[in-house]
C-alpha positions in Angstrom: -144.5 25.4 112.3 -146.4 27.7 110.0 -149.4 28.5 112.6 -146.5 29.0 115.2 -144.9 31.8 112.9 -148.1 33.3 112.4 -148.1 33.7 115.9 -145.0 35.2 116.3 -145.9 37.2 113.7 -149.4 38.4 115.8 -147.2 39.2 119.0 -144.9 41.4 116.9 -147.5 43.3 115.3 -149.2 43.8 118.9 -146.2 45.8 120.1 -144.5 46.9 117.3 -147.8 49.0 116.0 -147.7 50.6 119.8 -146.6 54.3 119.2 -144.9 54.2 122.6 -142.5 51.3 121.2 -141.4 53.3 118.7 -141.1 56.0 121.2 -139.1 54.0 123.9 -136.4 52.4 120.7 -136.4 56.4 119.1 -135.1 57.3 122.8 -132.8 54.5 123.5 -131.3 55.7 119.8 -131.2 59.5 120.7 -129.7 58.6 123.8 -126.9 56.4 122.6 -126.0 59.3 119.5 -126.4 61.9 121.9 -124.0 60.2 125.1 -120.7 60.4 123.1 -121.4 63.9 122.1 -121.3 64.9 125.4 -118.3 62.9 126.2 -116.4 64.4 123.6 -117.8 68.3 124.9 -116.9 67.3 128.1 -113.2 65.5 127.7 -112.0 66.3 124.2 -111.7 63.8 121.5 -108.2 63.2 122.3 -108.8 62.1 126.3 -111.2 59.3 125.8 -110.7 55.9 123.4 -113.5 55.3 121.4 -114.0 51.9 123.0 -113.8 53.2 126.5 -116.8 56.4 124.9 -118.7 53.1 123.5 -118.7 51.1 126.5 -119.7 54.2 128.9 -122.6 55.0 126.7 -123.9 51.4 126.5 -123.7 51.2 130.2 -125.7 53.9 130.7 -128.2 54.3 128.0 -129.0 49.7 129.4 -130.3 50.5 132.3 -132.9 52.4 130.5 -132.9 49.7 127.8 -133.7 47.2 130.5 -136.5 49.2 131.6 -138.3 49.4 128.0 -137.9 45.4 128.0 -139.3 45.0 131.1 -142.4 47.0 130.6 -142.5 44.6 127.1 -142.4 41.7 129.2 -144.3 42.8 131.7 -147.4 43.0 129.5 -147.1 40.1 127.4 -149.4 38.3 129.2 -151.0 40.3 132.0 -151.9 42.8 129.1 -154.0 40.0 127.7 -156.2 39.6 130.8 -156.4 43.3 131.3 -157.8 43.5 127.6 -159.8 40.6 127.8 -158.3 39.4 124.8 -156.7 36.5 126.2 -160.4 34.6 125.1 -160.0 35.2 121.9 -156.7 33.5 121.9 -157.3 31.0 123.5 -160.1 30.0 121.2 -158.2 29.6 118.4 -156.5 26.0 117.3 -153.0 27.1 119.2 -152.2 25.2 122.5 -151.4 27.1 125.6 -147.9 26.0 125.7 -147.4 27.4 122.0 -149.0 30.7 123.2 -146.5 31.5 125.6 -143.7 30.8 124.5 -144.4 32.5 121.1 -145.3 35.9 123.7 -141.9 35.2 125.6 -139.7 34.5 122.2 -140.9 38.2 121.0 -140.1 40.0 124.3 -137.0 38.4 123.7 -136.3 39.5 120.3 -137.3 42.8 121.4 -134.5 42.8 123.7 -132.2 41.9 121.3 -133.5 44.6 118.8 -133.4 47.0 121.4 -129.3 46.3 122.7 -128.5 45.8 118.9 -129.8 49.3 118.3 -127.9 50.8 121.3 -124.8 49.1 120.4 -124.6 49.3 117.1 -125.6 53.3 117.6 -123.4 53.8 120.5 -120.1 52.3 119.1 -120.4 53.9 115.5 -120.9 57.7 117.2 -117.6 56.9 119.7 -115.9 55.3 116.3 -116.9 59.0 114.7 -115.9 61.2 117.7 -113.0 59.3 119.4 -111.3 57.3 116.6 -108.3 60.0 116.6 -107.7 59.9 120.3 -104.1 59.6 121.7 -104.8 57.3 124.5 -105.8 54.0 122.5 -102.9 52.2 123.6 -103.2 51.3 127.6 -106.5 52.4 128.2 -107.9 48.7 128.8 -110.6 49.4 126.4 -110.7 47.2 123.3 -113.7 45.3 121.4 -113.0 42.0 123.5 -113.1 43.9 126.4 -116.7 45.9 125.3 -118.5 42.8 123.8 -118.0 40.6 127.3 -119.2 43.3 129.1 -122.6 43.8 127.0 -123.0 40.2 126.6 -122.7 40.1 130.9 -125.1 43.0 130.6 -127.7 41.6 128.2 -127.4 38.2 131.0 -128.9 40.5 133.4 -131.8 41.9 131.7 -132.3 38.6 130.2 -132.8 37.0 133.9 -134.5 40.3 134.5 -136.9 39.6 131.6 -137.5 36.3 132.8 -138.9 37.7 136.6 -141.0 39.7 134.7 -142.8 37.5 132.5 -143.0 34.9 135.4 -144.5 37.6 137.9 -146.9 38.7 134.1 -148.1 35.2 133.7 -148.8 34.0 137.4 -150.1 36.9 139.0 -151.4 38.7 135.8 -150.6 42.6 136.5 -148.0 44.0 134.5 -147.9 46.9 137.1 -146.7 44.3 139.2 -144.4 42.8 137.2 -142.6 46.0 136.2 -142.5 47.1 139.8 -140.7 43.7 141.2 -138.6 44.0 137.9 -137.5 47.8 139.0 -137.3 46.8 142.7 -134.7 44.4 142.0 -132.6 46.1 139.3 -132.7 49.4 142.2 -132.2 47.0 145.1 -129.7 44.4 143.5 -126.3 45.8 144.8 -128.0 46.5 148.2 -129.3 42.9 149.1 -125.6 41.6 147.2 -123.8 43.7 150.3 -126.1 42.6 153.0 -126.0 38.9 152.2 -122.5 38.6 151.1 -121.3 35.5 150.0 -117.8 35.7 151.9 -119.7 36.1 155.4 -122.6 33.4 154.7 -121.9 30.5 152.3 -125.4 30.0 151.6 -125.8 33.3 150.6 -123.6 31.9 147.1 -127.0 30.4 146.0 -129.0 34.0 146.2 -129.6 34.9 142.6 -129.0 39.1 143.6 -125.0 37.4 144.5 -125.3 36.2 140.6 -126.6 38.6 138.3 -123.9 40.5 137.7 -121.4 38.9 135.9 -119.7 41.9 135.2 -117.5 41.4 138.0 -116.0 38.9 136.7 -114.5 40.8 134.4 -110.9 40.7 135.5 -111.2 37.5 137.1 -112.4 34.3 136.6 -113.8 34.2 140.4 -115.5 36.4 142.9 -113.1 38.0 145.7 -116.3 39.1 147.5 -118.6 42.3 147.1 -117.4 43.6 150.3 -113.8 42.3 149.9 -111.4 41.0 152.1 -112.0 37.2 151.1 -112.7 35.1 148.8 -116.3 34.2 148.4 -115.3 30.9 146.3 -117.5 32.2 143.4 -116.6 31.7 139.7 -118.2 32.6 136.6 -119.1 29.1 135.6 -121.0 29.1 138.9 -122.9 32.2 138.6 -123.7 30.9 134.7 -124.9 27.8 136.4 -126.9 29.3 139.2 -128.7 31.7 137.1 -129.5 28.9 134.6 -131.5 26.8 137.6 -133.1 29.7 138.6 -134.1 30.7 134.7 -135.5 27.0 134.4 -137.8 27.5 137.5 -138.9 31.1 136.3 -139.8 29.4 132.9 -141.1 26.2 134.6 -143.9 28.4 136.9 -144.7 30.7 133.7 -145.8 27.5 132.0 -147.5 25.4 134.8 -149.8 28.5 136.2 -150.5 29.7 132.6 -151.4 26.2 131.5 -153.5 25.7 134.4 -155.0 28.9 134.9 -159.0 29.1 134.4 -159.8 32.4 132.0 -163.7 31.5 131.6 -164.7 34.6 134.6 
């Protein structure tokens, strides 16, 4: 257990003594102080509740969030091989298996330091701006209401995450892996519409039709992302859908990074 933490350790030092890191989690901070300033220029103190501020601000400084992870993941292990320090890891007395999963545990705590700090930044400078407003009451904003909806957005960049250290680890090009990781955060809502599950059933099991849980928001299943039916979607299905397709991601990661032959 020891030599494990001294590898997690080693990961977290090789990104977190990066400059850019610091630069990407000093952005994703001056983005989430600076969104509820502009609300309140913009609307007035007294127009917006403070949750509703919070929640805006999150949503829009994640996507960017999500991007930072990826770029994380993506070079977790394809940054190794580019290096050519991948060698000198595995020489040392750590299996393969312990490797990666001590590379894919700090791209995930990363992403969880990374939506703490947005959160926790976003929701204390709507508290400070918005606390006074008039329109509390009604507004359908409340902390219930906010902490689903991040924790449906953290399951996307999570699955997210997981596509890109799959794509790092079998193909070994963390351009690649960012790229496929942008393509399908970009392209997600436009493959959901053209295979919708209320026009083809099959189309229930396409993990684009399940990534956002979001939608789920004000219903406990899916009336279709065209509507006009019900596409016989809940959320316990989407959960479980995205959790076969987060086994195989994991289950390729380990087999082709086990296997793979580093001595060229």
């Amino acid at each position: 257990m020891g030599n494990f933490g001294n590898l997690i350790m080693n990961e977290n030092m090789k990104i977190f003594r990066r400059p850019r890191t610091w630069i990407m989690l000093s952005i994703l901070a001056l983005i989430a102080l600076l969104m509820p300033v502009l609300l309140n220029e913009g609307m007035g103190s007294s127009e917006v509740p403070y949750w509703q501020a919070a929640i805006t601000t999150v949503q829009v400084v994640f996507f960017l969030n999500t991007i930072f992870c990826v770029v994380i993941a993506a070079e977790a292990v394809a940054g190794e091989f580019t290096w050519g320090t991948i060698k000198l890891l595995l020489i040392r007395p750590w299996s393969r298996s312990k490797i990666l999963a001590s590379k894919y545990l700090t791209v995930i705590g990363f992403s969880i330091l990374s939506t703490l700090l947005v959160v926790i930044l976003a929701t204390v400078m709507s508290y400070m701006l918005f606390s006074h407003s008039v329109t509390q009451d009604g507004s359908g904003a409340s902390a219930s209401h906010a902490f689903a909806l991040w924790g449906y957005l953290y399951v996307d960049l999570f699955i997210t995450l997981a596509i890109a250290f799959m794509v790092s680890s079998v193909f070994r090009s963390g351009a690649l892996a960012i790229g496929l990781s942008l393509f399908i955060m970009f392209t997600q809502n436009l493959f959901s519409l053209i295979f919708n599950p209320v026009r083809y059933e099959w189309a229930k099991y396409v993990l684009f039709n399940n990534m956002d849980l979001s939608r789920y928001m004000g219903s406990e299943t899916d009336f279709g992302l065209l509507g006009g039916g019900n596409a016989g979607m809940t959320l316990g299905f989407s959960v479980a859908v995205l959790a076969v397709y987060y086994v195989i991601f994991m289950v390729i990661s380990w087999v082709v990074f086990n296997k793979r032959d580093v001595a060229g």
